[in-house]
DSSP file (Angstrom, degrees, kcal/mol; ACC not computed):
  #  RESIDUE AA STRUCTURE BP1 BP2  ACC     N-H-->O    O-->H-N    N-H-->O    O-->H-N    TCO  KAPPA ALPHA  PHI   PSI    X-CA   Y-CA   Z-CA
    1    1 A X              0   0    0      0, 0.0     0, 0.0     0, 0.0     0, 0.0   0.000 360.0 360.0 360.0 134.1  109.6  101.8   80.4
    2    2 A X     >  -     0   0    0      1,-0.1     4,-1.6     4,-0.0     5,-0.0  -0.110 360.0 -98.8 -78.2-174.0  110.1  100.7   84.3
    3    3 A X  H  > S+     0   0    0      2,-0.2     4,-3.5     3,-0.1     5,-0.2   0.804 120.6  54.4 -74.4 -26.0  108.4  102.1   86.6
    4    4 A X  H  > S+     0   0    0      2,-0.2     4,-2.5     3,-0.2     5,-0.1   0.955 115.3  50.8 -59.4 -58.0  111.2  105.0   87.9
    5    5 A X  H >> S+     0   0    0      1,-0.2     4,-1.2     2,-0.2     3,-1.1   0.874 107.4  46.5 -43.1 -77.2  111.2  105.9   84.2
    6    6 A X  H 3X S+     0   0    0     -4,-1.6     4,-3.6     1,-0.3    -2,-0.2   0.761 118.0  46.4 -64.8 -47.5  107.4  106.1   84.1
    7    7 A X  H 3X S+     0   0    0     -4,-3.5     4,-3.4     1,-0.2    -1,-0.3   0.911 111.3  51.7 -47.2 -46.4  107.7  108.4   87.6
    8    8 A X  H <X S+     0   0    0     -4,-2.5     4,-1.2    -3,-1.1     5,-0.4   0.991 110.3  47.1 -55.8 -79.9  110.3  110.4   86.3
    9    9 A X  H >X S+     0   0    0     -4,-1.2     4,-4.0     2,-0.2     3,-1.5   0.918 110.1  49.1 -10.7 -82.9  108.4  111.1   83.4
   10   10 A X  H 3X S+     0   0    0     -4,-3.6     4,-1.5     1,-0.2     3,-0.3   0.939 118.8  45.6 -20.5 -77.0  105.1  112.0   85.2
   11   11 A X  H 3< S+     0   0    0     -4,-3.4     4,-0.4     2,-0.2    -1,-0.2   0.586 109.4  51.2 -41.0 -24.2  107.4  114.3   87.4
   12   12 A X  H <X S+     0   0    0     -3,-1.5     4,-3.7    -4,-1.2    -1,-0.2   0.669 113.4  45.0-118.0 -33.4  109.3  115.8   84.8
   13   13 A X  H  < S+     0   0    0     -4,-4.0     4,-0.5    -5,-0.4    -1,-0.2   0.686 107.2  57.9 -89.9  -4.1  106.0  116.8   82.7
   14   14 A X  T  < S+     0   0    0     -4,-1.5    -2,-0.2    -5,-0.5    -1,-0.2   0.862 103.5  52.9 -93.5  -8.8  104.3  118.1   85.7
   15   15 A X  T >4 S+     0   0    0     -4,-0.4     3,-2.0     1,-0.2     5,-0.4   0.966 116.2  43.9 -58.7 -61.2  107.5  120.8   86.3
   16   16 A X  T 3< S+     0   0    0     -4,-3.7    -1,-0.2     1,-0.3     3,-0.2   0.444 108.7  51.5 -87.4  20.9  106.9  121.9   82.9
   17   17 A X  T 3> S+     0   0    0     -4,-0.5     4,-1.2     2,-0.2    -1,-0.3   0.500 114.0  48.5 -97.7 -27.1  103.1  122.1   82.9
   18   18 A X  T <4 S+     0   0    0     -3,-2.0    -2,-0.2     2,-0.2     4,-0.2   0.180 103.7  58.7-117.8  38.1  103.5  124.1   85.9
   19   19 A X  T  > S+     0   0    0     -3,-0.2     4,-1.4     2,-0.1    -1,-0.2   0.115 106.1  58.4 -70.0 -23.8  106.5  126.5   84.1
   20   20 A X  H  > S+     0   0    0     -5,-0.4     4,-2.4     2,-0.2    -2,-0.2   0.953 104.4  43.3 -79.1 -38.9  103.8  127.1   81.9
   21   21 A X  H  X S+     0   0    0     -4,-1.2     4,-2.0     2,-0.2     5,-0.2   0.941 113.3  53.7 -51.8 -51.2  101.3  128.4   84.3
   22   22 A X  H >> S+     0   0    0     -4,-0.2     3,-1.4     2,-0.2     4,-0.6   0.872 100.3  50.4 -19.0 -85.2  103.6  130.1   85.5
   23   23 A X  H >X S+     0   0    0     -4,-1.4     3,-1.4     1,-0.2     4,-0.7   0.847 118.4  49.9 -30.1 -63.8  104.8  131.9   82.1
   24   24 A X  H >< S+     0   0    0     -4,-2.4     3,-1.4     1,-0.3     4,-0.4   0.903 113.4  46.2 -56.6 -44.1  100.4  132.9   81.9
   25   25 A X  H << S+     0   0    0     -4,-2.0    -1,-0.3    -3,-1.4    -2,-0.2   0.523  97.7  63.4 -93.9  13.2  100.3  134.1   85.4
   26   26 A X  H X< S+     0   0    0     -3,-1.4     3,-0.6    -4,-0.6    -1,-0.3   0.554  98.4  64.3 -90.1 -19.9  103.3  136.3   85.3
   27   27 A X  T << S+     0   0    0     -3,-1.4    -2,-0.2    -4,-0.7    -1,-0.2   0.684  99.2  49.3 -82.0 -10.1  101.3  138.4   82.7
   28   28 A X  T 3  S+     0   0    0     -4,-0.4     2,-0.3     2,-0.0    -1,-0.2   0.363 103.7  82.9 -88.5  11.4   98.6  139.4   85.1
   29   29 A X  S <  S-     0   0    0     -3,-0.6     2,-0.1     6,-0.1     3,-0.0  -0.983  83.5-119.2-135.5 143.8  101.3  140.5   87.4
   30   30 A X    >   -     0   0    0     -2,-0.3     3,-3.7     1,-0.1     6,-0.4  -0.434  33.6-117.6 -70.8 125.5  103.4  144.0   87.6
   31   31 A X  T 3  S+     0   0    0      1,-0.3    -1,-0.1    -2,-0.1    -5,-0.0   0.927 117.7  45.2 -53.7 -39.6  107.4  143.2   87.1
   32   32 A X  T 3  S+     0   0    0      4,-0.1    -1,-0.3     5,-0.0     2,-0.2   0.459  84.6 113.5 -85.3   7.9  107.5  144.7   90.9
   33   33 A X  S <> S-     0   0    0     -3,-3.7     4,-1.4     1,-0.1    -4,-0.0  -0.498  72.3-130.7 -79.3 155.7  104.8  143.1   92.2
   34   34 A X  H  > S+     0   0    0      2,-0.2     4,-3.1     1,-0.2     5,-0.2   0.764 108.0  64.6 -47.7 -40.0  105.7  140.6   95.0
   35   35 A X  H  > S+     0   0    0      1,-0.2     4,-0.6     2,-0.2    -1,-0.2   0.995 100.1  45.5 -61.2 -60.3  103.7  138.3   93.3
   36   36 A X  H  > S+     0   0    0     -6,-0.4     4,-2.2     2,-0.2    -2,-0.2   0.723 106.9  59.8 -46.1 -25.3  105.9  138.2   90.4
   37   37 A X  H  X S+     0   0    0     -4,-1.4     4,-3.2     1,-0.2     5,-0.3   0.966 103.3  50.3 -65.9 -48.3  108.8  137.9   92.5
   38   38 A X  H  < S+     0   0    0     -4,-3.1     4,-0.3     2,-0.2    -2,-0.2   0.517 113.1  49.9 -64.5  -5.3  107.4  134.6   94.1
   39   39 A X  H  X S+     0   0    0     -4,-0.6     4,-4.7    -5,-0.2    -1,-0.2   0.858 103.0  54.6 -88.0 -42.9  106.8  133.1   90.4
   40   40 A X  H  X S+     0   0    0     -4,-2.2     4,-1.7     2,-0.2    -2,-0.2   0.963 112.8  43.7 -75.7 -36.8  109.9  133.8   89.1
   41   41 A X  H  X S+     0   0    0     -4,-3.2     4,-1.8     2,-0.2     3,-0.3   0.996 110.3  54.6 -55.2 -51.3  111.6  131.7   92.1
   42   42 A X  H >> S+     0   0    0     -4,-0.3     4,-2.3    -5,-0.3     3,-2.0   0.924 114.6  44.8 -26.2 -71.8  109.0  129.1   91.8
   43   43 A X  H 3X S+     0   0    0     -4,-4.7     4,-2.5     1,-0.3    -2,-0.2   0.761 111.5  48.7 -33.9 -54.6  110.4  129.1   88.0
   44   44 A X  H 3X S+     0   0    0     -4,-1.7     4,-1.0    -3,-0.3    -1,-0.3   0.620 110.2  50.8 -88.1 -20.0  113.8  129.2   88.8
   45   45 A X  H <X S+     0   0    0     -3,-2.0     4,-2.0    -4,-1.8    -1,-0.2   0.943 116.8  42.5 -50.5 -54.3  113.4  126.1   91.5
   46   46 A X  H  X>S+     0   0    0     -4,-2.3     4,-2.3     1,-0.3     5,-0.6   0.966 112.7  52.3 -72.4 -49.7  111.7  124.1   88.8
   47   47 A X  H >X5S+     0   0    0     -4,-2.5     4,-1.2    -5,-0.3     3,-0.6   0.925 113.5  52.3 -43.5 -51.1  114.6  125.5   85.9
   48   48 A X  H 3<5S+     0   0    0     -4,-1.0    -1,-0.2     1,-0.2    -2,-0.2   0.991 112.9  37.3 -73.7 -71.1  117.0  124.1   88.7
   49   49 A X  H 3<5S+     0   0    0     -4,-2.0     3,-0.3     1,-0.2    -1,-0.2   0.737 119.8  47.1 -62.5 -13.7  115.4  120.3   89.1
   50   50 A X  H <<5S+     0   0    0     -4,-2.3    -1,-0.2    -3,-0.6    -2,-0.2   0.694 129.8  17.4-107.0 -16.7  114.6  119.7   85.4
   51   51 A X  S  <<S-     0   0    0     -4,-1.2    -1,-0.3    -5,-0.6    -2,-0.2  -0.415  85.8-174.9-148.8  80.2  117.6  120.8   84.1
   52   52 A X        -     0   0    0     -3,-0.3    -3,-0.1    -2,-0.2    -4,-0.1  -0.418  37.7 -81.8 -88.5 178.0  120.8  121.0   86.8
   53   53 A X        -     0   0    0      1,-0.1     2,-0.6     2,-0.0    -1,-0.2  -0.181  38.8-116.4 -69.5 153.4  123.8  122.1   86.3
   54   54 A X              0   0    0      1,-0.2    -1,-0.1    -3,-0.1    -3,-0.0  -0.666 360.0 360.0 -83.5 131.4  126.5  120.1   84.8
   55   55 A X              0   0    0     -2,-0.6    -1,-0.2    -3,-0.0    -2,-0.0   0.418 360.0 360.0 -63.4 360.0  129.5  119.4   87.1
């Protein structure tokens, strides 16, 4: 594995380590809270970089 692989890796598990925090703290929070609104963009940034769309 090179090193760009290894980074990439690294990067790629630390997106979905932190969609999983995510997923836990979105149950302490109200669907209308502000708070939940600023997770689910977080989510949807990270949903964006790990997996864009295909052209």
């Amino acid at each position: 594995m090179t090193e760009k692989q290894k980074a990439e890796w690294f990067e790629n598990h630390r997106m979905l380590t932190r969609q999983v925090d995510i997923c836990l703290e979105m149950q302490s929070v109200m669907f209308d809270d502000p708070a939940f609104e600023a997770l689910a963009a977080e989510w949807n940034e990270l949903q964006s970089a790990l997996y864009p769309a295909h052209e």
